[in-house]
Structure formats: structure tokens, C-alpha cells
C-alpha atoms as one frame of an Amber mdcrd trajectory, in Angstrom:
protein
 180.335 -13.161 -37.736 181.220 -11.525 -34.149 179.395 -11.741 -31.708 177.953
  -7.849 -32.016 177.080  -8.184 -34.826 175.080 -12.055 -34.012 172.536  -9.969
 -31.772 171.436  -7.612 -34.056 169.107  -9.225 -35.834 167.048 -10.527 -32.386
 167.526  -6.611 -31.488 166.064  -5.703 -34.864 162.631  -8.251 -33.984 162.282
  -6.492 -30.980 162.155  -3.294 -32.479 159.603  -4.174 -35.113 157.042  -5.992
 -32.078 157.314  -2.882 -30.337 156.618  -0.401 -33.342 153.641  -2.778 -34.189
 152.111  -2.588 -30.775 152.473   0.723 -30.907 150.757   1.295 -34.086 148.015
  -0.846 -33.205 147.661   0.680 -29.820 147.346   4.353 -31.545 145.201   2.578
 -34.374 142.606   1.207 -31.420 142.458   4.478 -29.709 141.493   6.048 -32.487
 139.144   3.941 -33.186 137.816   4.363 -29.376 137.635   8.072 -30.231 135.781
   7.781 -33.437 133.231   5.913 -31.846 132.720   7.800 -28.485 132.469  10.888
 -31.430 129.850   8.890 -33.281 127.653   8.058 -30.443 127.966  12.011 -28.719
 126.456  13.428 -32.270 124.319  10.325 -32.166 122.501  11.462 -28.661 122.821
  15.122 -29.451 120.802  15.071 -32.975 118.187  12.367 -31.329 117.585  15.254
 -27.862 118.508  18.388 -29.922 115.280  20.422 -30.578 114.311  19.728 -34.844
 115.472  22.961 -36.766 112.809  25.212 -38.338 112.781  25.118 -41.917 112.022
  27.716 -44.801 111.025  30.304 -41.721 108.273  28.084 -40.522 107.381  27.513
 -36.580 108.284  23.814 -35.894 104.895  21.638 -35.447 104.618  21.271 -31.463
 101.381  19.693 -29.758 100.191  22.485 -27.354  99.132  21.904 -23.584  96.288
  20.417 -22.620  95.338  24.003 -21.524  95.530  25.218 -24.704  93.574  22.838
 -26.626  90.772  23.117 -24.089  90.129  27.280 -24.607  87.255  28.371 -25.466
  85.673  28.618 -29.398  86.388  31.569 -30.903  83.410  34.057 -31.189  82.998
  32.582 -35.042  81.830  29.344 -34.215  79.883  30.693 -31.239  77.871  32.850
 -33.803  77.636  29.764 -35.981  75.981  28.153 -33.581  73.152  30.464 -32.441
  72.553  31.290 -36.290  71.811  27.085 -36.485  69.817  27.957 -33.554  68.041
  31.561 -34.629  67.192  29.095 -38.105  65.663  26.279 -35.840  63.585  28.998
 -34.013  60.458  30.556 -35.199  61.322  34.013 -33.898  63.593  36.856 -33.998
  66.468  36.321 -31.296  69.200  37.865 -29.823  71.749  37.521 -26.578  74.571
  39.585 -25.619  77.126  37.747 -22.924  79.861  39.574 -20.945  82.024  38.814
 -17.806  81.054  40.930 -14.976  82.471  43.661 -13.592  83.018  47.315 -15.104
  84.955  48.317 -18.269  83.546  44.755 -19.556  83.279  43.978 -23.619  80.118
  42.973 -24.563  79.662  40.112 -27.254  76.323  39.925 -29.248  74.520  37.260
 -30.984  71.352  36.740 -33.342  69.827  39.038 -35.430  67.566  41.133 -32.402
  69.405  43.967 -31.043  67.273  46.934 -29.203  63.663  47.821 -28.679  61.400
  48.379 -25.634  62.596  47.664 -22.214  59.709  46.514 -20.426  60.246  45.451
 -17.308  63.556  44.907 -17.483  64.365  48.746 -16.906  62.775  48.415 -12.965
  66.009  46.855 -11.881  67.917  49.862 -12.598  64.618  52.213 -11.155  64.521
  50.313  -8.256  68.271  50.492  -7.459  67.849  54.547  -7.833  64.919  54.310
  -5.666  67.124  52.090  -3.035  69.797  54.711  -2.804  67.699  57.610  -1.602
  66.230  55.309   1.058  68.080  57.021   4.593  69.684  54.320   5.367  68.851
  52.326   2.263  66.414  49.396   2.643  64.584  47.606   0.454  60.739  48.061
   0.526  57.687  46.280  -0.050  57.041  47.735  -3.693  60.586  47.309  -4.297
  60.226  43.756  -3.696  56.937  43.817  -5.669  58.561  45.639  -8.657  61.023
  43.347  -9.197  60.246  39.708  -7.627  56.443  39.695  -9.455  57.202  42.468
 -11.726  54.305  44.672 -10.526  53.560  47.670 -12.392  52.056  49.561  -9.849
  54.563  48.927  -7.162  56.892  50.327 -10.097  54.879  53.110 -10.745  54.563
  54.528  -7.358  58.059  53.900  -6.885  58.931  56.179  -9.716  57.075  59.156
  -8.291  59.011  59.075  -5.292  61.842  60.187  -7.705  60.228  63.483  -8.375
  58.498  64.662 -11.482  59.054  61.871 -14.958  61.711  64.183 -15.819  63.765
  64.212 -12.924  62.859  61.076 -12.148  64.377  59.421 -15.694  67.358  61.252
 -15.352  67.751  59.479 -11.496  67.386  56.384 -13.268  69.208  57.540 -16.664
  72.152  58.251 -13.653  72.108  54.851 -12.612  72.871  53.270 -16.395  75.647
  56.002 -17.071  77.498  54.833 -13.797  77.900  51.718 -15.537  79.101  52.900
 -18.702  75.658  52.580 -20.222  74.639  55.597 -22.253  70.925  54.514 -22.802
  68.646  57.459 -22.412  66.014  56.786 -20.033  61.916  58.054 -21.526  60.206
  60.195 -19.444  56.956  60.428 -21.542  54.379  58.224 -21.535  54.665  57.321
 -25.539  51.882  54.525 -25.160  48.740  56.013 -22.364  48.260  52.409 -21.433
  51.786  51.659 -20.254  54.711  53.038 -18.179  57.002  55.954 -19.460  59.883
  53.948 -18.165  58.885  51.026 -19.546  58.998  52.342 -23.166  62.912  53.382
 -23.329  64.726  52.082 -26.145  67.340  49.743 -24.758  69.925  47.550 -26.507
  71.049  44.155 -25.436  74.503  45.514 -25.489  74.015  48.469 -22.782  71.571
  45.933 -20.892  75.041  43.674 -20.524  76.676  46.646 -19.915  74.610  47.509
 -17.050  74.225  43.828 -15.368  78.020  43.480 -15.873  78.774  46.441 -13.489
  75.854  46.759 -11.799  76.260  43.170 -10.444  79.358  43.963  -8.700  78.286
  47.098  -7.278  77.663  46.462  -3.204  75.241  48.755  -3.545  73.061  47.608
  -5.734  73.723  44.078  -4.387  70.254  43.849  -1.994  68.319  44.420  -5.928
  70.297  41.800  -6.998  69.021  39.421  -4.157  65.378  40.046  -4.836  66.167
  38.995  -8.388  67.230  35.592  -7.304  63.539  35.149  -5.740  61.607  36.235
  -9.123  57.746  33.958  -8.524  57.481  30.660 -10.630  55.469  31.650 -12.941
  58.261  33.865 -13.939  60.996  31.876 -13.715  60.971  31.226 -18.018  64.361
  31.639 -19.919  67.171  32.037 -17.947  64.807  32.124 -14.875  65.163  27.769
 -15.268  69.195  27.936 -14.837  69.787  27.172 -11.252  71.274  29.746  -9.184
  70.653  33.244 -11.850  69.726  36.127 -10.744  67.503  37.567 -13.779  64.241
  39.764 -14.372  62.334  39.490 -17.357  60.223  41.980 -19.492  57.531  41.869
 -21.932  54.837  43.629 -23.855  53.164  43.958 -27.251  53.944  46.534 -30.074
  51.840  48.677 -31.808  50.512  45.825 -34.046  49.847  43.837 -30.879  53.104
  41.364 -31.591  54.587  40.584 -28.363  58.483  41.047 -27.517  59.791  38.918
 -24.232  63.446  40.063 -23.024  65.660  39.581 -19.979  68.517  40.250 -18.103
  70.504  38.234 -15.263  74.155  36.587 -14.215  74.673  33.119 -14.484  76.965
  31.472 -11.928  79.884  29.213 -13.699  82.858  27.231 -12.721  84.744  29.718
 -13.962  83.035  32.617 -12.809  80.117  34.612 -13.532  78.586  35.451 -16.552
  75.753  38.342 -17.377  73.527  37.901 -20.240  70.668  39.846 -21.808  68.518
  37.838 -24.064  65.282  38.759 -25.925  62.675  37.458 -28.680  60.131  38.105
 -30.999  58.213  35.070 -32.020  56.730  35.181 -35.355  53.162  34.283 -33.711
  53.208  37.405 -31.901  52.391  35.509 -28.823  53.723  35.996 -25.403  53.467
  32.385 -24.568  55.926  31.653 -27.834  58.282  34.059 -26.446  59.006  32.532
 -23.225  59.363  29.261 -25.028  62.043  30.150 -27.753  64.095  32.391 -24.606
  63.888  28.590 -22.702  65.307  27.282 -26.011  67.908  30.188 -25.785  68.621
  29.323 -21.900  69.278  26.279 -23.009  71.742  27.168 -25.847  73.554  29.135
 -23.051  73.592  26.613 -20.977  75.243  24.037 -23.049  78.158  27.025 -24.444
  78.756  28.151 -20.829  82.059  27.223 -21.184  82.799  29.431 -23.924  81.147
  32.367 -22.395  83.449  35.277 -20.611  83.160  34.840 -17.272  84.494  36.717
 -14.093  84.992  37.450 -10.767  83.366  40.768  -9.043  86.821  42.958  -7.492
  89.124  40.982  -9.880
């Protein structure tokens, strides 16, 4: 054998290490690859966002703020129909934010009849306005801080004649969107004309609501925040509202009790109309099933609309 051909074989082992490395060098990076592969789909299905299936929204928890919104306006009226069948009377309650162009929400099964005295806030606001400058006056206090029929009555013949003078007050609702119209006749002797329109708990709302964040009107709305203690029933217990109440018996003697006011909130403010007809008749019963009704409102305060006046 020459000596050429003695090396080939050692050149030949060589040649084989070398082609093994190699193929076990390729073989490891590949393996290297698959696994940096495995572990990048790995990470991206575990922080991918799931995938919707068959068209359905994907099941997400909602924020805090969410989950904290108010009831819907269903279990609202669930609740004051537990509360109309725990009363002995004939309630209802109409809630809006304030401010004008507002959406009333009513509640219970009472919706309109006499105003009472609830009609002298508007009456003395029209009576306010022709005052040159505008002041407020002892009736006007009278009228509305002990409810003083009277005071009322003189203070609605300083508007002119009862037609003229209804349509000053009937001017005052219609500003607010309120389309009541206001009587001018006296329907009962013993009682005011005024006192006798026909006035829902929806265009009461409707009035408050606007009314409320008229400047205007806002020295009426002061005196309403000083109504006497003896008073001070219903919504007249919440600290802080700004109410007036009215009351009176119908023709069978069967006593109504109704008012209007704005509650003050966290979240803004609130104006309500309430009203109820006990099945006694009785005036006292009235004032105590509105309480009962204050207090309803109280504890779903945070489910009421509420607002800000100039917002």
C-alpha cells in the first residue's frame, strides 16, 4: 500500500466527525427554533383576546361604574307598587332632574286632581315679577311659608280680574313647558278659584324642574325652604328640600294631600311631586302615607334623575 493511499482512510474519519457535527449542530438548532416557536404561540394564545363564537359578544365583567348605575325604571315601579300595596291610600310621585326640556317619570296609581296649595308657588312667582323691582312681600311670604289663603287671595287680585289673573299664572306654567290650564272660577264658593285647577303630577315636575333653575323665580324658591313645622310632613322631613304642600277635601269630604319640592343629592338635584288619598279620607292619614313616600324616596335617591341647574 503507498503511502497516499495509507492516509485515506484517517482522511475519510475526519470527514464523517465533521458531517456528524454538522448534522447535529443543524439538528439542535432546529430544535432551538421549534421551541422558541412553541413558546411565542404559547404567550400569544394565553394574552390574545378569546374569539367570539357562533356571533355571540364574549362574556367580559363590566366596570365598577357600570355595575353601580342606577335600576332601571322596572324595578323602581316594582318597588313603589310593594309600597302603594303596604299603604292604605291611593299614591302617586313623579321624579325628574331639574332644569328645562326635563322627562318626567311617574309612579303609583294617583295621577291628577286638585291643586290646592300647591298652585301658589307658581301665583306667587307671577305676582313677584310685576313687583318694580321685584321683591318679595309679606303675603308672599305668608302664601307660601304658612300656606295662607288669604295672603294668596289678595295676592291674586293684584293680577287683575280671575281671568286675567289665571292666564298671568297659566303664563308662568307654559314657560316651563307645562300646559296645565289655570281655573279662573270659583267651582267650590268655599275655596279659591286657583286652588281648584286640575293639575297632574307630571306638569307639577314639569314646572319644579324648570322653574327651579329659573333666577327669577329663585327668591320663591327660598321661602319654600322655610315652610313652618307644622308643615314640614312628606318631603318637608328630608333635610335641605325646598317643597310646598297642598290639601283639601272633595266633594264627599275625602281629603287629598299633595306636594311639590327639589331634593338636594350627591349627584345633583332632584324635583318630585308626590300626592295621596288615604282610604280614611282623613287629612291626618295623608300626611302620614306622603312621610312613608318621603321615605321611599329617600332610600331610591340614588336611582332618581338628578341634575345640575345651567348644565
Amino acid at each position: 500500500m503507498s503511502a497516499r493511499h495509507a492516509r485515506r482512510p484517517r482522511s475519510n474519519r475526519r470527514s464523517t466527525r465533521t458531517r456528524v457535527a454538522w448534522v447535529l449542530a443543524v439538528a439542535a438548532a432546529v430544535v432551538v427554533m421549534a421551541a422558541i416557536v412553541t413558546l411565542t404561540a404559547v404567550f400569544t394564545y394565553r394574552h390574545a383576546a378569546p374569539p367570539r363564537s357562533s356571533g355571540k359578544p364574549s362574556q367580559t365583567t363590566p366596570p365598577a361604574s357600570a355595575t353601580a348605575s342606577a335600576p332601571p325604571k322596572e324595578a323602581l315601579e316594582a318597588d313603589f307598587a310593594a309600597l302603594e300595596n303596604r299603604l292604605q291610600a291611593k299614591i302617586g310621585v313623579a321624579v325628574s332632574a331639574v332644569g328645562t326640556g326635563q322627562t318626567p317619570m311617574a309612579l303609583g296609581d294617583w295621577q291628577e286632581g286638585p291643586a290646592w296649595s300647591t298652585i301658589k308657588v307658581p301665583l306667587v312667582i307671577a305676582a313677584y315679577r310685576q313687583q318694580k323691582p321685584p321683591k318679595i312681600t309679606d303675603t308672599m311670604r305668608a302664601a307660601i311659608i304658612e300656606s295662607d289663603n288669604a295672603a294668596a287671595e289678595s295676592i291674586w287680585e293684584t293680577l287683575g280680574d280671575p281671568t286675567i289673573a289665571a292666564g298671568q299664572v297659566q303664563q308662568i306654567l307654559q314657560e316651563t313647558g307645562d300646559a296645565t290650564t289655570v281655573e279662573s272660577r270659583k267651582l267650590r264658593p268655599e275655596f279659591t278659584a286657583f286652588g281648584q285647577t286640575v293639575w297632574s303630577l307630571v306638569n307639577q315636575v314639569r314646572f319644579t324642574a324648570s322653574a327651579a333653575c329659573n333666577s327669577e323665580d329663585q327668591p320663591v324658591f327660598d321661602l319654600m325652604g322655610q315652610v313652618v313645622p307644622d308643615q314640614s310632613w312628606g318631603i318637608g322631613g328630608i333635610p335641605g328640600t325646598q317643597f310646598k304642600g297642598g290639601w283639601g277635601p272633595s266633594l264627599s269630604g275625602k281629603y287629598l294631600v299633595r306636594q311639590i319640592g327639589v331634593l338636594t343629592t350627591p349627584a345633583g338635584k332632584v324635583a318630585v311631586a308626590i300626592a295621596a288619598e288615604p282610604a280614611s279620607g282623613q287629612f291626618a292619614d295623608g300626611t302620614q302615607e306622603l312621610g312613608e313616600v318621603a321615605k321611599w324616596l329617600t332610600g331610591h335617591l340614588a336611582a332618581m334623575p338628578a341634575g345640575q341647574c345651567g348644565r
